[in-house]
N, C-alpha and C positions, 0 to 999 in steps of 0.2 A: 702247640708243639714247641720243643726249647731245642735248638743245636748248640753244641759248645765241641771245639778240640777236633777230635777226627770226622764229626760229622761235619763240621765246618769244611777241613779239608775236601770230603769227599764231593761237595758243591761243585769244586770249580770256580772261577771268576763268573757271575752272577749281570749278568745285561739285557735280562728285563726282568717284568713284573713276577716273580715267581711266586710270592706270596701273599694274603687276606688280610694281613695285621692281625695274625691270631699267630703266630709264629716269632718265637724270640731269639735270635743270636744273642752268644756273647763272647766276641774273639776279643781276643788280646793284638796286639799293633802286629803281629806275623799275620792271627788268623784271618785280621779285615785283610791286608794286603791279598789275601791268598783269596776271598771273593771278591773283594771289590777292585784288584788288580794296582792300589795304588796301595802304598804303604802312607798311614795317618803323619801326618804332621804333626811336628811338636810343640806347633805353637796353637795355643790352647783357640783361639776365635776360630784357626783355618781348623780344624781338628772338628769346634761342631758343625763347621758348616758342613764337612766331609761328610760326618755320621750323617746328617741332616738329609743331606742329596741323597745318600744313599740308604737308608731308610725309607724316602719318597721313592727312588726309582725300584727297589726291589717287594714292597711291599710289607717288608718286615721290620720289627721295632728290633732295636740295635742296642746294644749294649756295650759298649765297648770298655773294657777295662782296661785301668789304666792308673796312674798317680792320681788322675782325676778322672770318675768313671764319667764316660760322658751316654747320655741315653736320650734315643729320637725314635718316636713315633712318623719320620717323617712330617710332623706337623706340631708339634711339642716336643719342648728342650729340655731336659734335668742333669743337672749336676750332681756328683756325690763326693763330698771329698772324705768320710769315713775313710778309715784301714791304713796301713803301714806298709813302709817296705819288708817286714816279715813275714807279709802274706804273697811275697810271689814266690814260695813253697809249693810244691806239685801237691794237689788234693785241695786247694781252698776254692779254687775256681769251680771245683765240683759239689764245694759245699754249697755256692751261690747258684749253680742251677738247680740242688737243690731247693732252695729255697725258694728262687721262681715260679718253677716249675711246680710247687705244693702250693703255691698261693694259687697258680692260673689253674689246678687241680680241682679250688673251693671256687671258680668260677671269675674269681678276680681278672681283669682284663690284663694283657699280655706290657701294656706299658707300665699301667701301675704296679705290677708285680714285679717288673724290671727295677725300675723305681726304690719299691718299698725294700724287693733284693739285696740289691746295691746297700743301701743304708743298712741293712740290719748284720748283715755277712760284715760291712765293713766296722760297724761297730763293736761287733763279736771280737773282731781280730784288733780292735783297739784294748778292750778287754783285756783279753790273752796276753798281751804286749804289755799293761802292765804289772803282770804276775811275772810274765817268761822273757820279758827282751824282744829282741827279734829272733829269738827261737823257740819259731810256733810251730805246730803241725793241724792238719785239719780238724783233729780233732777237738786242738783246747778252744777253736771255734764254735764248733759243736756245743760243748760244755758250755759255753754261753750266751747262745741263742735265748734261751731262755730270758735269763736275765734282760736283756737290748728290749725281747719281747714285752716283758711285764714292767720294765719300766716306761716303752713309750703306749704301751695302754694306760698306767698314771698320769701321764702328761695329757693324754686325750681327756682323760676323766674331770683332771682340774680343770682344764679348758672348756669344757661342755659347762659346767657348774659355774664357770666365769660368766657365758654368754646366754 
């Protein structure tokens, strides 16, 4: 299951284990405020340690987007720094749970799909950025999905043929 936005909201502040780690958030620095009752720091180390606790204590892998998307399984740490400031346009956030959410669909587990999310939404919208500026819409993301796609399956392919 992936919460984003008002299912976020509908949560509550979150103080125990509600979740399996098959469950994904992705609040932006209001939405964690609103379950986890603190609002993220903006200093990047307290920031993962935040997600970190609270990914362990709620049982859910976190996503928290952000200038730097930070993402915790509770027990592993990833960074994303993909995308622009022309992606905090309403609709991109939903393009990334799209994208989650169609990965953990093919069975892909809830953090790497956060994860590989993160990177490829935010790659998209690097994309888009250099066609359009910072004036994106969710869709010119859309539009290149694909692309972000088909070129880090090249990289995988050279890489395998390296090793």
């Amino acid at each position: 299951m992936l919460l984003d936005a008002d299912g976020l909201k509908a949560l509550g502040v979150i103080r125990k284990k509600m979740f399996d780690g098959s469950t994904v958030v992705t609040p932006h620095a209001g939405e964690f405020q609103a379950i986890s009752g603190k609002l993220p720091s903006r200093d990047l180390k307290a920031r993962l340690n935040e997600v970190r606790a609270f990914a362990s204590n709620s049982g859910a892998v976190v996503l928290l987007k952000g200038h730097t998307d930070v993402i915790s399984d509770g027990a592993h740490l990833k960074l994303n720094n993909t995308g622009n400031p022309g992606m905090t346009v309403g609709g991109t956030g939903d393009v990334l749970s799209g994208i989650v959410s169609g990965l953990m669909a093919q069975g892909v587990d809830g953090f790497k799909a956060a994860v590989a999310g993160a990177f490829v939404n935010g790659a998209a919208g690097d994309l888009a950025q250099e066609q359009y500026g910072y004036h994106l819409t969710p869709t010119d993301l859309l539009d290149r999905i694909p692309a972000v796609l088909n070129d880090a399956m090249c990289h995988k392919a050279i890489l395998e043929k390296r090793l």
